[in-house]
C-alpha positions as CSV (number, residue, x, y, z in Angstrom):
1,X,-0.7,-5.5,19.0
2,X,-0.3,-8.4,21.1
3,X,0.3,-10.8,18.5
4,X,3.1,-8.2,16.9
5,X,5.2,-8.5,19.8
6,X,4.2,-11.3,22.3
7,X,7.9,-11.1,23.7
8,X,9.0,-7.4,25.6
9,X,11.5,-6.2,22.9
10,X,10.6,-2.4,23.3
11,X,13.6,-1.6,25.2
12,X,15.6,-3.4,22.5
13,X,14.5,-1.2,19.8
14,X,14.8,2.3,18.8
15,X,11.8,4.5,19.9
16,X,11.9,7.2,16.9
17,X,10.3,6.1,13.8
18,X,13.0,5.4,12.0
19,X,15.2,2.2,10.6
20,X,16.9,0.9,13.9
21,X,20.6,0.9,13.1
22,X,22.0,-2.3,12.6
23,X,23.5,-3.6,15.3
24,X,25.3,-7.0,17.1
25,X,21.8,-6.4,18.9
26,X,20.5,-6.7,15.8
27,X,21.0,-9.8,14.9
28,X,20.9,-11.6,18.7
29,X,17.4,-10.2,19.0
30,X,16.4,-11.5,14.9
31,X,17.9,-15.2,15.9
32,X,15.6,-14.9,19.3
33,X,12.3,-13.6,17.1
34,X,13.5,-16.9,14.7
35,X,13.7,-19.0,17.6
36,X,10.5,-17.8,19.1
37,X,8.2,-18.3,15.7
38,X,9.4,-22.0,15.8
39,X,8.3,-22.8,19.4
40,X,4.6,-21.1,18.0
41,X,5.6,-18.6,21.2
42,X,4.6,-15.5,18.4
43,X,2.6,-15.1,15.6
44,X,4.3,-13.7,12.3
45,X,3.0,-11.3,9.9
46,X,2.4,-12.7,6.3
47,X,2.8,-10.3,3.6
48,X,0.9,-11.8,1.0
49,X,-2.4,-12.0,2.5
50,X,-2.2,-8.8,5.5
51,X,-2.8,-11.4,8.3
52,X,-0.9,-12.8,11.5
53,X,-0.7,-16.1,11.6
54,X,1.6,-19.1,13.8
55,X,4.4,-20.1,11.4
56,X,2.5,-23.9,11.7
57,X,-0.4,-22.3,9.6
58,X,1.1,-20.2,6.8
59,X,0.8,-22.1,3.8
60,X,3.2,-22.9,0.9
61,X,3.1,-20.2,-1.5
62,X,1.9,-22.7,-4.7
63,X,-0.5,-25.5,-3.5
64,X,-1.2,-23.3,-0.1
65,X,-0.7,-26.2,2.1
66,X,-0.5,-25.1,6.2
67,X,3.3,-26.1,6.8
68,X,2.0,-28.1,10.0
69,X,0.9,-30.7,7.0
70,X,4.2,-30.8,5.5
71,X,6.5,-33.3,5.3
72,X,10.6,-32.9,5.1
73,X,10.6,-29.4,5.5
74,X,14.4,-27.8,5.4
75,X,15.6,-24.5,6.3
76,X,19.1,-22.5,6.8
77,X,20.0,-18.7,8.0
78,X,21.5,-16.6,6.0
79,X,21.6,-12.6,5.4
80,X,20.0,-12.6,2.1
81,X,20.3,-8.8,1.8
82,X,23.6,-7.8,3.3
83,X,22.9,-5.8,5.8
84,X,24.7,-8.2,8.8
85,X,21.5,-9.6,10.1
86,X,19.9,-13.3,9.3
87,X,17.2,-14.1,7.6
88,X,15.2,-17.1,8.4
89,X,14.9,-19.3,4.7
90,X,12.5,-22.5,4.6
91,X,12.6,-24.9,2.1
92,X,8.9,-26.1,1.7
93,X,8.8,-26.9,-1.9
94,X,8.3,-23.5,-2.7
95,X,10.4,-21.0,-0.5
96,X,9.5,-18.9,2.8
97,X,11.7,-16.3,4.0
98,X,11.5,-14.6,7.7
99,X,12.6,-11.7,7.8
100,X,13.1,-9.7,11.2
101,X,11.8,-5.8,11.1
102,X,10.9,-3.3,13.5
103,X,9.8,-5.6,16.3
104,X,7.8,-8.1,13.8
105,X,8.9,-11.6,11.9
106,X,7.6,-10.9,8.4
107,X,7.1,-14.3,6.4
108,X,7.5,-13.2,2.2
109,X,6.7,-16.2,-0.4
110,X,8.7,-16.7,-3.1
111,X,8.7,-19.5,-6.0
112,X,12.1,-19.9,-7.2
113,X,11.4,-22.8,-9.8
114,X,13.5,-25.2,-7.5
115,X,14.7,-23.9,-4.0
116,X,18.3,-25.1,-5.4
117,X,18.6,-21.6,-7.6
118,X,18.9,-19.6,-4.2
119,X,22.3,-18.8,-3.6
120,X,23.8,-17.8,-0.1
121,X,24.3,-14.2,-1.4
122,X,20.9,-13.5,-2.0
123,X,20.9,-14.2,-6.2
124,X,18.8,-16.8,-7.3
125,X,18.8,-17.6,-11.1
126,X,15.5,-17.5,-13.4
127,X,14.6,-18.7,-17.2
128,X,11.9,-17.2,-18.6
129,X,11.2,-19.4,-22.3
130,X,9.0,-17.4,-24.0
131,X,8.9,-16.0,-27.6
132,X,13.0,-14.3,-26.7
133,X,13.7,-16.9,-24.4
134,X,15.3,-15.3,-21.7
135,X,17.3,-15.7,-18.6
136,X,19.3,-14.6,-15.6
137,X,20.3,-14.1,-12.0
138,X,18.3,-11.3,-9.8
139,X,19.1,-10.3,-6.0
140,X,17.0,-9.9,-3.4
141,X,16.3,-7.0,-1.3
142,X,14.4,-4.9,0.9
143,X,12.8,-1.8,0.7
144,X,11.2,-1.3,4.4
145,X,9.3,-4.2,5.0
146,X,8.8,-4.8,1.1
147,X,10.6,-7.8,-0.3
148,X,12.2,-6.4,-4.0
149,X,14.4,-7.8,-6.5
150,X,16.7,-6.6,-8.6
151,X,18.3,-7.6,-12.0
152,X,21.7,-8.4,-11.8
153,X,22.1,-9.6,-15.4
154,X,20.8,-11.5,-18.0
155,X,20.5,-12.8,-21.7
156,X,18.0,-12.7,-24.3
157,X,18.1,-15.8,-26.6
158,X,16.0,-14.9,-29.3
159,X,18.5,-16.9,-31.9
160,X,21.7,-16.4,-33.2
161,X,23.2,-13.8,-34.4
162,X,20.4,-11.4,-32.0
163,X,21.6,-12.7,-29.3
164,X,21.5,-9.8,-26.4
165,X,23.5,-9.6,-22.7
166,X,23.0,-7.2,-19.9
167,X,24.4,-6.1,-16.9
168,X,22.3,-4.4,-14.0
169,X,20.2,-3.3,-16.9
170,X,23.0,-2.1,-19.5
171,X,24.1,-3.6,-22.7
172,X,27.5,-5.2,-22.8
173,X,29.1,-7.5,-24.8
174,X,29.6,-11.3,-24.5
175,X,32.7,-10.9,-23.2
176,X,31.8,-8.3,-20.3
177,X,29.0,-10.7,-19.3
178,X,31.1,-14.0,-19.3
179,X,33.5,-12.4,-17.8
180,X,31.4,-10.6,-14.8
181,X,29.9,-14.2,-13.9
182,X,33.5,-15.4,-13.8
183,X,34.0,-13.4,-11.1
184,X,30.7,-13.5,-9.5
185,X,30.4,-17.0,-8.8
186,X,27.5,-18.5,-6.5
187,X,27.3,-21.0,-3.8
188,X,24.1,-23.0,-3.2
189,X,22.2,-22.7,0.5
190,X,22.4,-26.2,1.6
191,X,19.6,-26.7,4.0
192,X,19.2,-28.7,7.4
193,X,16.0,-30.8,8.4
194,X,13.2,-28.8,10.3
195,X,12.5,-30.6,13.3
196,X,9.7,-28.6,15.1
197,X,6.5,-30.2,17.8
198,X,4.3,-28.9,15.5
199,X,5.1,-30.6,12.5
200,X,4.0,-34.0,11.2
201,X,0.9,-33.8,12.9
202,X,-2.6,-35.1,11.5
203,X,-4.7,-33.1,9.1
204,X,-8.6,-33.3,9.8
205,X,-8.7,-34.4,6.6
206,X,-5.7,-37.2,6.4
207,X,-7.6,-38.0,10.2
208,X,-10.7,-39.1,8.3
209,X,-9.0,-40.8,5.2
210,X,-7.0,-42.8,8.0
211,X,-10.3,-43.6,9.5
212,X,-12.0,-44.9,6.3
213,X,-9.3,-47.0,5.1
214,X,-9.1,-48.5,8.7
215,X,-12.8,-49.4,8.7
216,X,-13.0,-50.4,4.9
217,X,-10.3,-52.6,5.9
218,X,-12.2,-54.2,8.9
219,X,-15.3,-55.0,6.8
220,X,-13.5,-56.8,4.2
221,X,-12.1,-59.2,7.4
222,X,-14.8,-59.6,8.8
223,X,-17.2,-60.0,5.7
């Protein structure tokens, strides 16, 4: 469709219906799609709700706010999954990743309970404190165009001495475990500011709050 693939990539990509290879292609022609999304220039396919949209009206993924609302949006690129081409990650509260794919920019949400836990590798860390108490570091990945995770290890804390560890799903002991995140050690995604036209501008709705409080304002001088 049009909105799939505004810009002429087809001679870019890989006929057959399978994965392109990846490629130094590749990755120019993800950075381009990137580049693209942020001038508005394509639309972007959101996974969550089956729809195209401009990147200036997908919403955060919690409080669904259009991200042309926003204020102090952040992003960075990094290749989240490994497999030597970028993904687009914005910081917007919650967390947005682009992802280029077979000719489209997908857009998966994700809630990382503080976009600081997302590492540069892909791993972002999780608690979960219910009755165990229990807590770890996943990876992203993809499966196609699905977004997946998987476990890279964690601990259940259900009180000492029951205290359980486990590696990519497999019992070890404290030592294993201590010593596997000694040598696995993370670095944070440190993000720049978004500066986009489309951002900062004027909901309907602030529009009309703006216009009250002007207008309560002038009847109190006046009166």
């Amino acid at each position: 469709s049009d909105d799939k693939n505004i810009i002429d990539i087809s001679n870019s990509l890989d006929a057959s219906n399978d994965i392109p290879a990846v490629s130094n292609m590749d990755a120019d022609i993800a950075m381009e799609m990137y580049a693209a999304v942020l001038r508005n220039e394509i639309k972007v396919y959101e996974s969550d709700i089956e729809e195209y949209n401009y990147l200036k009206d997908c919403k955060t993924p919690y409080d669904r706010v259009p991200l042309c609302e926003m204020e102090g949006l952040e992003y960075n690129y990094l290749d989240v999954d490994g497999d030597s081409v970028n993904e687009l990650v914005i910081d917007c509260s919650d967390t947005l990743i682009l992802r280029y794919y077979e000719g489209c920019v997908y857009v998966y949400p994700f809630t990382f309970r503080g976009i600081n836990n997302l590492h540069t590798d892909g791993s972002y860390s999780w608690n979960d404190t219910g009755v165990n108490f229990e807590y770890g570091e996943d990876q992203l990945a993809f499966d196609g165009a699905e977004l997946r995770t998987k476990e890279l290890w964690h601990i259940v804390n259900d009180g000492e001495p029951n205290v359980e560890y486990y590696i990519d799903g497999k019992q070890v002991t404290q030592e294993e475990i201590l010593k596997y995140i000694e040598d696995n050690p993370k670095t944070r995604i440190e993000f720049s500011p978004l500066e986009a036209s489309w951002l900062n501008k004027v909901s309907r709705y602030q529009a009309i709050m703006i216009a009250k409080n002007y207008w309560e304002h002038f009847d109190i001088e006046e009166n």
